[in-house]
mmCIF file of the N, C-alpha and C atoms, coordinates in Angstrom:
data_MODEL
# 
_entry.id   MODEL 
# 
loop_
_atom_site.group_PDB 
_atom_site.id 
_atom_site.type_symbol 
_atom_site.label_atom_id 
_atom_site.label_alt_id 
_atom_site.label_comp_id 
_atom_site.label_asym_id 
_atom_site.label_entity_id 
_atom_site.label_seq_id 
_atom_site.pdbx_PDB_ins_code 
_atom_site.Cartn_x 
_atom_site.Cartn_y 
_atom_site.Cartn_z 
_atom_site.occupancy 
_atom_site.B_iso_or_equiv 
_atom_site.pdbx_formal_charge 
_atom_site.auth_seq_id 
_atom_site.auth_comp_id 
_atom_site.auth_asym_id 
_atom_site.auth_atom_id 
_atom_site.pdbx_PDB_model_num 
ATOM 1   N N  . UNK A 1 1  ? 0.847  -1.177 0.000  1.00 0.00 ? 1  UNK A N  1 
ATOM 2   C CA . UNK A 1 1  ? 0.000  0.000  0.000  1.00 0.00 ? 1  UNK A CA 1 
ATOM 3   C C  . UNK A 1 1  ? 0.895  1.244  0.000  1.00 0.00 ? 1  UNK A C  1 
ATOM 4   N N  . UNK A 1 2  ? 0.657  2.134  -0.821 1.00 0.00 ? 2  UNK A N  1 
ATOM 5   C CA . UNK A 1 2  ? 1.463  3.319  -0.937 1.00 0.00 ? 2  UNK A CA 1 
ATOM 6   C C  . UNK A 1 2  ? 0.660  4.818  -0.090 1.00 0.00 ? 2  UNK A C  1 
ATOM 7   N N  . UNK A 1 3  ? 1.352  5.354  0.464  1.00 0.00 ? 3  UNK A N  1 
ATOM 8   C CA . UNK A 1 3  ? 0.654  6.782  1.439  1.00 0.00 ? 3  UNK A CA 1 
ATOM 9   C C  . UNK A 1 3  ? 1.731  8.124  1.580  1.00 0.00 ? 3  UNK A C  1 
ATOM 10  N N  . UNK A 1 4  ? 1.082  8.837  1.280  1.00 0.00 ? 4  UNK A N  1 
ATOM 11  C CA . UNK A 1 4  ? 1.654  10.437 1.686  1.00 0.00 ? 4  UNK A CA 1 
ATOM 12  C C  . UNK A 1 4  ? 2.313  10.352 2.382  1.00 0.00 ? 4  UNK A C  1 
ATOM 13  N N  . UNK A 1 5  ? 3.615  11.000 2.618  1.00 0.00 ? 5  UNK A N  1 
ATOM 14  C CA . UNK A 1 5  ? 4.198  11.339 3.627  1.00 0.00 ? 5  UNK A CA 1 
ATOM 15  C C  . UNK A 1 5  ? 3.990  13.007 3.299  1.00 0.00 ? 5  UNK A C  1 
ATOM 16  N N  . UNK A 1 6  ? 3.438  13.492 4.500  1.00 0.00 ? 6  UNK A N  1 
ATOM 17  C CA . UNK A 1 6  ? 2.760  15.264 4.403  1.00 0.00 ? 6  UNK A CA 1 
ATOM 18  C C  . UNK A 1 6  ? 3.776  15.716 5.403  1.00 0.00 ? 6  UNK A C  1 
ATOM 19  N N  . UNK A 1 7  ? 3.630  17.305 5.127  1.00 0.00 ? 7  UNK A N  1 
ATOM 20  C CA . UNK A 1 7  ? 5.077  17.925 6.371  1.00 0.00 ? 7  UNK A CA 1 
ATOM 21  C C  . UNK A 1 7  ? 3.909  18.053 7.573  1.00 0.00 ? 7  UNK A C  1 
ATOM 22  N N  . UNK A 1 8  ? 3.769  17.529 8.230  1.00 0.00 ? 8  UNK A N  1 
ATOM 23  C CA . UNK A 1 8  ? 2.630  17.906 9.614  1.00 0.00 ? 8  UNK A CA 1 
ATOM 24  C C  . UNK A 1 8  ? 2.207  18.897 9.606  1.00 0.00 ? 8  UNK A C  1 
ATOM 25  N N  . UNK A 1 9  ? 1.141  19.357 10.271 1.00 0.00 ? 9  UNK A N  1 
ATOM 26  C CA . UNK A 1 9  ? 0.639  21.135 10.763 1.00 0.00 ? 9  UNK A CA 1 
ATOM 27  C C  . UNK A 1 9  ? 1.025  20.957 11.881 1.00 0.00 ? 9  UNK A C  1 
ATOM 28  N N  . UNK A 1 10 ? 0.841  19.889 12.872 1.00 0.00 ? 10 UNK A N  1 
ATOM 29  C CA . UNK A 1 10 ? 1.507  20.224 14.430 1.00 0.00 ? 10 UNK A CA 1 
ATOM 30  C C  . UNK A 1 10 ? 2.685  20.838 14.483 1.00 0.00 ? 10 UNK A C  1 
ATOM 31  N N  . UNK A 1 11 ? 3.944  20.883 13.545 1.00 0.00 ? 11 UNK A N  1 
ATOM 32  C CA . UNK A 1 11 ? 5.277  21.522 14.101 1.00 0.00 ? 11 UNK A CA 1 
ATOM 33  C C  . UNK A 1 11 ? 5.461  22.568 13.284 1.00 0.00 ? 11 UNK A C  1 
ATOM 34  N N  . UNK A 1 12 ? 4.489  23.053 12.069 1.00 0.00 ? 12 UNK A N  1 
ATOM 35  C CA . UNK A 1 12 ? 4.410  24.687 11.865 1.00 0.00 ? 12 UNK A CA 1 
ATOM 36  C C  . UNK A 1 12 ? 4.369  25.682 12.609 1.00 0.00 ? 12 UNK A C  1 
ATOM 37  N N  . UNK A 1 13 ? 4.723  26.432 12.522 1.00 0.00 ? 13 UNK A N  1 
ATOM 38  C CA . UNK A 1 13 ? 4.367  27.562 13.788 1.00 0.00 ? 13 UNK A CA 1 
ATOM 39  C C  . UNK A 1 13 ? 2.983  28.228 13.470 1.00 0.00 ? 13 UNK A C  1 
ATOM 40  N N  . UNK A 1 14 ? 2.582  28.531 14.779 1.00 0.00 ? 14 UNK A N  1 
ATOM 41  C CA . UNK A 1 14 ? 1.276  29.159 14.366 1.00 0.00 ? 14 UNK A CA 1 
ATOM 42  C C  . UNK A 1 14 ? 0.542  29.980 13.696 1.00 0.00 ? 14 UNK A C  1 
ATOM 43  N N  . UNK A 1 15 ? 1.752  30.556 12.379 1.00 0.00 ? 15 UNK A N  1 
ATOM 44  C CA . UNK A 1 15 ? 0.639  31.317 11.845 1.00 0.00 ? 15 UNK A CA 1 
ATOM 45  C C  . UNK A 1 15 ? 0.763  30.494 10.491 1.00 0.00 ? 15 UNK A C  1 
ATOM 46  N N  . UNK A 1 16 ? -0.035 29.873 10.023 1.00 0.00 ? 16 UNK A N  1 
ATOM 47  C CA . UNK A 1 16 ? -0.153 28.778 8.788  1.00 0.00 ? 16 UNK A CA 1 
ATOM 48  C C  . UNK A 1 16 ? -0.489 29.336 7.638  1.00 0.00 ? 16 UNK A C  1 
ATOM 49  N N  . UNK A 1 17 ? -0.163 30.855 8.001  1.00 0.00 ? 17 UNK A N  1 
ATOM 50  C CA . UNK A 1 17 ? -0.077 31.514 6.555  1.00 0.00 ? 17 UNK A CA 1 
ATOM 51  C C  . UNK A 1 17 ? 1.141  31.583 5.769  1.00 0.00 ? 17 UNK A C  1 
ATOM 52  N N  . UNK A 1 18 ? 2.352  31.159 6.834  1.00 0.00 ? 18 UNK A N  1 
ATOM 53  C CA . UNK A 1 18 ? 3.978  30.945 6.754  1.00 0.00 ? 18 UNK A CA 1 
ATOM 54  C C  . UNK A 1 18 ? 4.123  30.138 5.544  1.00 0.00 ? 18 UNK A C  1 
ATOM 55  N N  . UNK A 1 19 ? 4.620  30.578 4.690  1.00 0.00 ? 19 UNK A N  1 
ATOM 56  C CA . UNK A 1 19 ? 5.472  29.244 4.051  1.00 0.00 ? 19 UNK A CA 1 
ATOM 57  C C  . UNK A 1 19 ? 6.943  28.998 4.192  1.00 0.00 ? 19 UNK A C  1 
ATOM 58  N N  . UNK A 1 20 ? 7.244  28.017 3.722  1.00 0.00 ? 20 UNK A N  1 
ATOM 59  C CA . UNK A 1 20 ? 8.706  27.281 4.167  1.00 0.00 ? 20 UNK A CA 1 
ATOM 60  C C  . UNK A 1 20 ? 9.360  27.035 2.888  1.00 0.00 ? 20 UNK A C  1 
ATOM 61  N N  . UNK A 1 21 ? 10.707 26.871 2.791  1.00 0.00 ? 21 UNK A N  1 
ATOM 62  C CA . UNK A 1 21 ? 11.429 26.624 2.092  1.00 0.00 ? 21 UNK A CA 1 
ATOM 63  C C  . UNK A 1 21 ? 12.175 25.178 2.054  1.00 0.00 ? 21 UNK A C  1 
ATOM 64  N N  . UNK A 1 22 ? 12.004 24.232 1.450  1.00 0.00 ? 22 UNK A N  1 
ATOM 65  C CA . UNK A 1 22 ? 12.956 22.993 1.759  1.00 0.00 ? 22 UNK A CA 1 
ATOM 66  C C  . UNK A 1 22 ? 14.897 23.247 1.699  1.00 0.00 ? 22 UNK A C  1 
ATOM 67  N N  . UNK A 1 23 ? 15.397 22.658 2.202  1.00 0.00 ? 23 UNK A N  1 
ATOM 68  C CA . UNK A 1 23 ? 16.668 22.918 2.605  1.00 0.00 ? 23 UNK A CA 1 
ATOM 69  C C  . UNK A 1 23 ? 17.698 22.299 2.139  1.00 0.00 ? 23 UNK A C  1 
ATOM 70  N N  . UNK A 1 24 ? 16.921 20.706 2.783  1.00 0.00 ? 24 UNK A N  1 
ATOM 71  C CA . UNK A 1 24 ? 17.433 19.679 2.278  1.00 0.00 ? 24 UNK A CA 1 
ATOM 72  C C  . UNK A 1 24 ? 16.549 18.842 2.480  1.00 0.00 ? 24 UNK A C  1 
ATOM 73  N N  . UNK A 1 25 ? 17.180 17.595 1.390  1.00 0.00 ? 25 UNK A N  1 
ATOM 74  C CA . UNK A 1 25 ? 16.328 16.375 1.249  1.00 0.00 ? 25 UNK A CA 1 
ATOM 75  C C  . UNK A 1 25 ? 17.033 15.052 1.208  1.00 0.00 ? 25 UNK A C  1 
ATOM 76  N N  . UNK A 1 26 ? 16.742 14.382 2.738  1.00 0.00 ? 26 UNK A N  1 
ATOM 77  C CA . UNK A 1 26 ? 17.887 13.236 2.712  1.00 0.00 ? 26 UNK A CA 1 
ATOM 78  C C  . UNK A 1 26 ? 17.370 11.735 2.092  1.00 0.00 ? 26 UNK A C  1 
ATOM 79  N N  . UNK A 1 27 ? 16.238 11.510 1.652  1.00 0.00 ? 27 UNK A N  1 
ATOM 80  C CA . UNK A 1 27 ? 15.998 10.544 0.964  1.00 0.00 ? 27 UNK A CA 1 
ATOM 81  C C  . UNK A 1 27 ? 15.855 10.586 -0.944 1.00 0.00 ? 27 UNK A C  1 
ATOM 82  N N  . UNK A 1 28 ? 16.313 9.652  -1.205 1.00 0.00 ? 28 UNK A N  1 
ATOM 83  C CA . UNK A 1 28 ? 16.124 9.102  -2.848 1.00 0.00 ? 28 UNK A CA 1 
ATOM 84  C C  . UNK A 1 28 ? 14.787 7.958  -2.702 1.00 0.00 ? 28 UNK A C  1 
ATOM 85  N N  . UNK A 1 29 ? 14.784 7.856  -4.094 1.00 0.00 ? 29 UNK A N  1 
ATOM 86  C CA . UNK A 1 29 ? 13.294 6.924  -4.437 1.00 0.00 ? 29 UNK A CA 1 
ATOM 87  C C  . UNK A 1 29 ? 14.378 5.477  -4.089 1.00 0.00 ? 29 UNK A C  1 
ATOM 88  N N  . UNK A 1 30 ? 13.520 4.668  -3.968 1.00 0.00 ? 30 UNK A N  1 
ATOM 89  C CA . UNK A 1 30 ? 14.313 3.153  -3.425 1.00 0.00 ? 30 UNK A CA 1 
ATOM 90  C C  . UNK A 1 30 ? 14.790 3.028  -2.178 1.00 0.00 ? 30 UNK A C  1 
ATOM 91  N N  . UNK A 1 31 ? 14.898 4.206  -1.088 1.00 0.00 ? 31 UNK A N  1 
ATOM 92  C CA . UNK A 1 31 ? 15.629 3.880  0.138  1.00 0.00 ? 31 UNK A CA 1 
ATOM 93  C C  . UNK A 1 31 ? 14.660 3.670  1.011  1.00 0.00 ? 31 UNK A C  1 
ATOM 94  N N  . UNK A 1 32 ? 14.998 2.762  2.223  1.00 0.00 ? 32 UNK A N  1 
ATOM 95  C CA . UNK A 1 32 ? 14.280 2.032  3.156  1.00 0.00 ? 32 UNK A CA 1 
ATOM 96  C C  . UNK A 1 32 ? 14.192 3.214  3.955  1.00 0.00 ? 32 UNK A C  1 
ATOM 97  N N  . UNK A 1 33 ? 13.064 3.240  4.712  1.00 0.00 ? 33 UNK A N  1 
ATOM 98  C CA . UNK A 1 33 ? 12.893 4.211  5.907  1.00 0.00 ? 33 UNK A CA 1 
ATOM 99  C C  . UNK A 1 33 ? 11.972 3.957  7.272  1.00 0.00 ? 33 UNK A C  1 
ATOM 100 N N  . UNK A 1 34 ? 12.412 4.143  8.253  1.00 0.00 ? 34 UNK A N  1 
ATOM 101 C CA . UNK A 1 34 ? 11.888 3.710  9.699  1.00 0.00 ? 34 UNK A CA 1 
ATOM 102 C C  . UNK A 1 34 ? 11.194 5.154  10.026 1.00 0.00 ? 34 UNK A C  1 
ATOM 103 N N  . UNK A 1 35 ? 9.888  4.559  10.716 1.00 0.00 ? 35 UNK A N  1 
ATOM 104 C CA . UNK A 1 35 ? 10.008 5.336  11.381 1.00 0.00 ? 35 UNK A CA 1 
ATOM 105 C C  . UNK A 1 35 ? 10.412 6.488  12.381 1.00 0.00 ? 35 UNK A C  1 
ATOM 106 N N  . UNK A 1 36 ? 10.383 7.867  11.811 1.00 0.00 ? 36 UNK A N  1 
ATOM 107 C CA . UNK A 1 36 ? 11.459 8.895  12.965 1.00 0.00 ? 36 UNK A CA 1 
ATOM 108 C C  . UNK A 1 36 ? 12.762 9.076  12.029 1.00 0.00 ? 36 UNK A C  1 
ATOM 109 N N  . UNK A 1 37 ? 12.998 8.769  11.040 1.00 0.00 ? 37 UNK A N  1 
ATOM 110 C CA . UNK A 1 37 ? 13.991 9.094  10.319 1.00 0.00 ? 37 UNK A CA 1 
ATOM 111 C C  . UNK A 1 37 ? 14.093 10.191 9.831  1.00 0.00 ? 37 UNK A C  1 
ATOM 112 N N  . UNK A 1 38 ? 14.941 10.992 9.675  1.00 0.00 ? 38 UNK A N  1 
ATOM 113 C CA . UNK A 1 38 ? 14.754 11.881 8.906  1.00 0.00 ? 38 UNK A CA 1 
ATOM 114 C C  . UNK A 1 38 ? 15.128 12.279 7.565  1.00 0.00 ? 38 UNK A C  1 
ATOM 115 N N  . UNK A 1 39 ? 13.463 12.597 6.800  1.00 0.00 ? 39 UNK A N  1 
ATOM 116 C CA . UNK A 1 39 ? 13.763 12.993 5.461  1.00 0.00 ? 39 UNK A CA 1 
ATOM 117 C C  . UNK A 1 39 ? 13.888 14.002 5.222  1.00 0.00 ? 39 UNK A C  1 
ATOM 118 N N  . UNK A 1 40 ? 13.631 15.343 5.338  1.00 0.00 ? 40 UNK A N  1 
ATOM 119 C CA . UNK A 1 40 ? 13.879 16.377 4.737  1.00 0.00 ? 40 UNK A CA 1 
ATOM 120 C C  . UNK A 1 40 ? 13.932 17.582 5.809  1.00 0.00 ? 40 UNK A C  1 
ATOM 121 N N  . UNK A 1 41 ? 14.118 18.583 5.713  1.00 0.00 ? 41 UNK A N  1 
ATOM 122 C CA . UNK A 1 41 ? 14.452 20.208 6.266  1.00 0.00 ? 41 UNK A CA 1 
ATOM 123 C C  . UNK A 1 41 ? 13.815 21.278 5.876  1.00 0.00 ? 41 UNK A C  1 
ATOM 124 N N  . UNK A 1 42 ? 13.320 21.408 6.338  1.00 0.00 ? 42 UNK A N  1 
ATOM 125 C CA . UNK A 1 42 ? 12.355 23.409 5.989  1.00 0.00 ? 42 UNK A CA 1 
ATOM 126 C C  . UNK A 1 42 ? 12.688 24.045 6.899  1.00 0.00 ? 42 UNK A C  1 
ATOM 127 N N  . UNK A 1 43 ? 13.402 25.543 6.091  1.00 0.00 ? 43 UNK A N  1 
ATOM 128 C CA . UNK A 1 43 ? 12.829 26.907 7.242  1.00 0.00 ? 43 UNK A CA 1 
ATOM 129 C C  . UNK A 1 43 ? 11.972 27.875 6.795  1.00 0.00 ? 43 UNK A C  1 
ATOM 130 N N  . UNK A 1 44 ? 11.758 28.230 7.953  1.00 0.00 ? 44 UNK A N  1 
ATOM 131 C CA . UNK A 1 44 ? 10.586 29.068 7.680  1.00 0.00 ? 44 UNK A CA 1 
ATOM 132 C C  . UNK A 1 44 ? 10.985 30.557 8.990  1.00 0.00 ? 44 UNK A C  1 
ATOM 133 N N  . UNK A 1 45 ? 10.900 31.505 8.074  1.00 0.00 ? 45 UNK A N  1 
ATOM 134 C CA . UNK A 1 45 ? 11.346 32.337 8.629  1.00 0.00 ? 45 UNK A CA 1 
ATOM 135 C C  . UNK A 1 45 ? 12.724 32.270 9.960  1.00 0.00 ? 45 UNK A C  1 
ATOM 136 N N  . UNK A 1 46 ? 13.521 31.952 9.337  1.00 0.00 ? 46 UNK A N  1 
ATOM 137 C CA . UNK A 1 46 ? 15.007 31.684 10.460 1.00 0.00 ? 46 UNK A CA 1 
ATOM 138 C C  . UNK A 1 46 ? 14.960 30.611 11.200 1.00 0.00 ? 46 UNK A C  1 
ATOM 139 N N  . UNK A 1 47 ? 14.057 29.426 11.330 1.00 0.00 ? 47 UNK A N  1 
ATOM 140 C CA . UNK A 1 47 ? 14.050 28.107 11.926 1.00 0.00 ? 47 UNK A CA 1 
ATOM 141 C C  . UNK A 1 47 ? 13.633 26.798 11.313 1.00 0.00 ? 47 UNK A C  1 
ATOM 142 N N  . UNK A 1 48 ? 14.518 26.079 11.470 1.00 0.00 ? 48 UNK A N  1 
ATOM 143 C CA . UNK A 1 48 ? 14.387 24.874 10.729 1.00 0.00 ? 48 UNK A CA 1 
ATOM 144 C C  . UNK A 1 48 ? 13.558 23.770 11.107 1.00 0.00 ? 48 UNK A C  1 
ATOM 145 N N  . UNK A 1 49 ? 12.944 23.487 10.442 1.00 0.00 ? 49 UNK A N  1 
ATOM 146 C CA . UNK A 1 49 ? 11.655 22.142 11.444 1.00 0.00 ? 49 UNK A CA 1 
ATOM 147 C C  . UNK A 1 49 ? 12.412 21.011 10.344 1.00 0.00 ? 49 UNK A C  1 
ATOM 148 N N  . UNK A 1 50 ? 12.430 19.895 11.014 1.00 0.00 ? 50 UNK A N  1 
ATOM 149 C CA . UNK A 1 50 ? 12.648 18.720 10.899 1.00 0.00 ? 50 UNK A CA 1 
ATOM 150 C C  . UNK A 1 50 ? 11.416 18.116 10.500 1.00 0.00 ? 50 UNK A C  1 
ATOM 151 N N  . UNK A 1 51 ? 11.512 17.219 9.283  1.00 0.00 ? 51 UNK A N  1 
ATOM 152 C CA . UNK A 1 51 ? 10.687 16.388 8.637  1.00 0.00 ? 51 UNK A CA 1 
ATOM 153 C C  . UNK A 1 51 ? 10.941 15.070 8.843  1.00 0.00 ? 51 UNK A C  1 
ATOM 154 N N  . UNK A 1 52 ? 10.166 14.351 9.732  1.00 0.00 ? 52 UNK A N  1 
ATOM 155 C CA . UNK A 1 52 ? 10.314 13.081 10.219 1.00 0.00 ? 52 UNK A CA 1 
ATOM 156 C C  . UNK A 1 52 ? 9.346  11.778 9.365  1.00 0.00 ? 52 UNK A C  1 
ATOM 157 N N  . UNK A 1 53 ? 9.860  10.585 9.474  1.00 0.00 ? 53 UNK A N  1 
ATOM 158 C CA . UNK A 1 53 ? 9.064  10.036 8.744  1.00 0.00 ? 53 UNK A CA 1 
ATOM 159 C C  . UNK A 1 53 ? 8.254  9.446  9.909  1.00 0.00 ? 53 UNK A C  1 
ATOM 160 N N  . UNK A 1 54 ? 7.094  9.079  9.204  1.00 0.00 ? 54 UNK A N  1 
ATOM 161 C CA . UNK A 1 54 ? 5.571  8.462  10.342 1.00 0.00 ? 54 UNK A CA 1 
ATOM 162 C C  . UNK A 1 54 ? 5.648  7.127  9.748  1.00 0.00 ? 54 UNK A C  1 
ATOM 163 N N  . UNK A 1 55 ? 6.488  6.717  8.662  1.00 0.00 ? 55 UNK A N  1 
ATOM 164 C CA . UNK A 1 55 ? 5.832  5.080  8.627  1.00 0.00 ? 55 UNK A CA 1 
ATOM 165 C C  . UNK A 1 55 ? 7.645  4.435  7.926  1.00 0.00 ? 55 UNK A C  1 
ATOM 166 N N  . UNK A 1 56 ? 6.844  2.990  8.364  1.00 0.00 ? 56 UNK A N  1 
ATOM 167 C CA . UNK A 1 56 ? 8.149  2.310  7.797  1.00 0.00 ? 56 UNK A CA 1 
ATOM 168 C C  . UNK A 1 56 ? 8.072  1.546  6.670  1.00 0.00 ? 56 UNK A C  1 
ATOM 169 N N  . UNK A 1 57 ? 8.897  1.726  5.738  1.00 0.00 ? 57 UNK A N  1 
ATOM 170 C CA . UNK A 1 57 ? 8.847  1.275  3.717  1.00 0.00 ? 57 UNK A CA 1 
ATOM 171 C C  . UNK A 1 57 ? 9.764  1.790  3.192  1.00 0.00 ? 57 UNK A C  1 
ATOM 172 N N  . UNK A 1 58 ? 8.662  1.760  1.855  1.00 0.00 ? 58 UNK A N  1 
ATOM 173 C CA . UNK A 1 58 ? 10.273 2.149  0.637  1.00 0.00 ? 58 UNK A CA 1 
ATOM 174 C C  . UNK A 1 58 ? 9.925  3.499  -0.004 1.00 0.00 ? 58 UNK A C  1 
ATOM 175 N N  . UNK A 1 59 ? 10.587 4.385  -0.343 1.00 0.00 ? 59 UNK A N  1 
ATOM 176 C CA . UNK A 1 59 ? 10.395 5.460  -0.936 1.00 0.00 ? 59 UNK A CA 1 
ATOM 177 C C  . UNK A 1 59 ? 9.886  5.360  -2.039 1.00 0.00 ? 59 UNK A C  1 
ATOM 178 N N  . UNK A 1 60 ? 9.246  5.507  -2.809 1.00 0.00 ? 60 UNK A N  1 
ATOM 179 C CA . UNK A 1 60 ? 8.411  5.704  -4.130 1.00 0.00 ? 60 UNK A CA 1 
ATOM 180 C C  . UNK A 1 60 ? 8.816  6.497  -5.229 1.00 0.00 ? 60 UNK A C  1 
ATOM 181 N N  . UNK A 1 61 ? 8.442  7.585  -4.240 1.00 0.00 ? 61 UNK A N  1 
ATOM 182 C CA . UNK A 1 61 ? 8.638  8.651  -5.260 1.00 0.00 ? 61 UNK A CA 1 
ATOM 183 C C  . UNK A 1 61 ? 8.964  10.097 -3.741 1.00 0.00 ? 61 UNK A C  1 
ATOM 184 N N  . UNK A 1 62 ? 10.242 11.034 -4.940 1.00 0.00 ? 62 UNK A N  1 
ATOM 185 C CA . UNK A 1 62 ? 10.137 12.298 -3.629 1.00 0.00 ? 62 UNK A CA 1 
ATOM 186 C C  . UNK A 1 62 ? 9.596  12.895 -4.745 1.00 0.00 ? 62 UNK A C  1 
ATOM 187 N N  . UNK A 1 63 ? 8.719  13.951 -4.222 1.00 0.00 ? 63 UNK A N  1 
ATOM 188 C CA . UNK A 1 63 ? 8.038  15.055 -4.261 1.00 0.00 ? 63 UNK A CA 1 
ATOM 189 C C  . UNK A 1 63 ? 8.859  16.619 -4.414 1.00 0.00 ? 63 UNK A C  1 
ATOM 190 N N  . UNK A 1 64 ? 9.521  16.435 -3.748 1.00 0.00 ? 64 UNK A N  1 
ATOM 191 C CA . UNK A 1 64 ? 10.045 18.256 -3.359 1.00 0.00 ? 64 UNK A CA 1 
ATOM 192 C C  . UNK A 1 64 ? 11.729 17.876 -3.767 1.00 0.00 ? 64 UNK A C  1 
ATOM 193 N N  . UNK A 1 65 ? 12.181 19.042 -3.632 1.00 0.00 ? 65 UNK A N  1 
ATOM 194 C CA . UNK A 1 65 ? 13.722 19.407 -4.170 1.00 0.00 ? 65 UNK A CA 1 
ATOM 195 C C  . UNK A 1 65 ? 13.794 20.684 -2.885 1.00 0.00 ? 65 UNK A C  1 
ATOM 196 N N  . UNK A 1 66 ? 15.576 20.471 -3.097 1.00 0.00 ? 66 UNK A N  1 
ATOM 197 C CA . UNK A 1 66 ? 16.047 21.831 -2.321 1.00 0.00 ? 66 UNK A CA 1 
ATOM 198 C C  . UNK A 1 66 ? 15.358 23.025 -2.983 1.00 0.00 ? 66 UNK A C  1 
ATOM 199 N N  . UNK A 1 67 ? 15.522 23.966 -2.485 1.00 0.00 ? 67 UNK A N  1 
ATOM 200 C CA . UNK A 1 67 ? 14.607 25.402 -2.911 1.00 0.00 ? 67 UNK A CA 1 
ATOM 201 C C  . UNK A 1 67 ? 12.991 25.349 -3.051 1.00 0.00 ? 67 UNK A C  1 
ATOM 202 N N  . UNK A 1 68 ? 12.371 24.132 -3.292 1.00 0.00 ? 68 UNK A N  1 
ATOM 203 C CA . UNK A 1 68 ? 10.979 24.338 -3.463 1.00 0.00 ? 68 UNK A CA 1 
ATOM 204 C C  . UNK A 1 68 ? 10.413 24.765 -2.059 1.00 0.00 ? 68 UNK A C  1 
ATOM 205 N N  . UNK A 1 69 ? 9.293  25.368 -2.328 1.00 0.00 ? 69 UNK A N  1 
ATOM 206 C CA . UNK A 1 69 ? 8.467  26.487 -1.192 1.00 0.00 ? 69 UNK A CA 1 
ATOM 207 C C  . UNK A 1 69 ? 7.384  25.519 -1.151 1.00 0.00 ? 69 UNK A C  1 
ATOM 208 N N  . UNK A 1 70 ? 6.461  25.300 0.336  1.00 0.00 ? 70 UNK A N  1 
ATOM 209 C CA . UNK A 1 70 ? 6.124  24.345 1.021  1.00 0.00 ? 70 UNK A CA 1 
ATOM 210 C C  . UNK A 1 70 ? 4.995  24.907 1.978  1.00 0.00 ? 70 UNK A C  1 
ATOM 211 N N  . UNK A 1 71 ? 4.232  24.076 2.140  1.00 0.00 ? 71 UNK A N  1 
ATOM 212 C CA . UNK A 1 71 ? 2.838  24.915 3.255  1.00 0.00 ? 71 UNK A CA 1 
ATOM 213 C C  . UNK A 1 71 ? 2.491  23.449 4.400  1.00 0.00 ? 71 UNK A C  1 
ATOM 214 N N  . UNK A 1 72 ? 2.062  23.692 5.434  1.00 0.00 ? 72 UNK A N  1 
ATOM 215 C CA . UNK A 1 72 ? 1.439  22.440 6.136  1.00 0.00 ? 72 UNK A CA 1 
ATOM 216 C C  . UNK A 1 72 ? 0.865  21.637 5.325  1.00 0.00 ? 72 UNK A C  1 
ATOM 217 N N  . UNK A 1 73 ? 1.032  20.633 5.652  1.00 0.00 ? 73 UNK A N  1 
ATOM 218 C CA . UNK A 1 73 ? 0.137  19.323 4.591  1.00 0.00 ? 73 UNK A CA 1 
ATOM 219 C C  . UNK A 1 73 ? 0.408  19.452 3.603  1.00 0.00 ? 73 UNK A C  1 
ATOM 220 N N  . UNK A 1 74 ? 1.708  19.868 2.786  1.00 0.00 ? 74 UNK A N  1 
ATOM 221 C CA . UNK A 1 74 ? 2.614  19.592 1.750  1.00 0.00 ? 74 UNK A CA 1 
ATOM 222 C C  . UNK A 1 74 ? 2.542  18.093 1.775  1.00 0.00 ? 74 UNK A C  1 
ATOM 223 N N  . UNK A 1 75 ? 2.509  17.447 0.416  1.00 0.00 ? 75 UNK A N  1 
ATOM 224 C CA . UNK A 1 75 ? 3.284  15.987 0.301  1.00 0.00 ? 75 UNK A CA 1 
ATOM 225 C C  . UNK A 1 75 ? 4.922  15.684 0.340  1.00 0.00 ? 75 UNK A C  1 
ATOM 226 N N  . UNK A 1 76 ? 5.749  15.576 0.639  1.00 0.00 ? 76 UNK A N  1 
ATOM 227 C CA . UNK A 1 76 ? 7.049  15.181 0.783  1.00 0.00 ? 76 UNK A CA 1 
ATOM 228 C C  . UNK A 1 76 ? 7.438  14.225 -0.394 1.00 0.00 ? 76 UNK A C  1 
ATOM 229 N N  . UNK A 1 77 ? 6.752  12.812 0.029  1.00 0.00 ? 77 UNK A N  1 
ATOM 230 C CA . UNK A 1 77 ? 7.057  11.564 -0.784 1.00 0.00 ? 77 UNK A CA 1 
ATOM 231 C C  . UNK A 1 77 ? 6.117  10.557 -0.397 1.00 0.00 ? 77 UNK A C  1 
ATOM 232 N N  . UNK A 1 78 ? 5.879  9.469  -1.722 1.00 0.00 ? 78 UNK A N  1 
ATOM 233 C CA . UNK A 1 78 ? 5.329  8.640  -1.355 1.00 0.00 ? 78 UNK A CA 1 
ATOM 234 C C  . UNK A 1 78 ? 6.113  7.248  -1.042 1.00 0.00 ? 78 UNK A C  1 
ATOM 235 N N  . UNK A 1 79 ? 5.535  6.963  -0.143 1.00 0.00 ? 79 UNK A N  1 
ATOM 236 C CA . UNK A 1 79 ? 6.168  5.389  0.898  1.00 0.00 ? 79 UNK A CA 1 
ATOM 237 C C  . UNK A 1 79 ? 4.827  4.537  0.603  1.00 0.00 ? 79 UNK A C  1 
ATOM 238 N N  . UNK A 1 80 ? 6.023  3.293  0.034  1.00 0.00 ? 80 UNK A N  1 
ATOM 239 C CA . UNK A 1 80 ? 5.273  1.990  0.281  1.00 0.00 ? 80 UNK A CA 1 
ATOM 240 C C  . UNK A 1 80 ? 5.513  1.181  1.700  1.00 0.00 ? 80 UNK A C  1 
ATOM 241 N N  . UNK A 1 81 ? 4.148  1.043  2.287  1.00 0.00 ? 81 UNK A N  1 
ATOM 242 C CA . UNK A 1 81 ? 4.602  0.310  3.138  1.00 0.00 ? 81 UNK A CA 1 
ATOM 243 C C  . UNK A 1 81 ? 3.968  -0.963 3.501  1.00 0.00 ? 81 UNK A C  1 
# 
């Protein structure tokens, strides 16, 4: 079964009119991932939130690149899991 991996709204800051910038992106399509790993980096206005993964599988497909601009409930990548 394949599923979203989304950037959360819980660790946005509260004004969700913010957008973010990706930073970096530590996964490729084909790599295994655990839960709590980390795939990718956004800041948003001078602080960096950490993009964690919620499930454990295989990468699919990434979604985003360094420089692309990003909102809560962005897709990241899709994981088979």
């Amino acid at each position: 079964m394949q599923v979203e991996l989304k950037v959360p709204e819980d660790i946005w800051p509260r004004r969700r009119d913010w957008g973010g910038e990706v930073v970096s992106v530590y996964v490729k399509e084909g790599n295994e991932v655990n839960v709590g790993d980390l795939i990718a980096e956004v800041e948003i206005e001078k602080a960096i939130l950490k993009i964690l993964s919620q499930y454990k599988g295989r990468v699919v497909k990434v979604l985003v690149s360094e420089g692309d601009k990003i909102t809560p409930g962005s897709v990241i990548a899709i994981i088979e899991v």
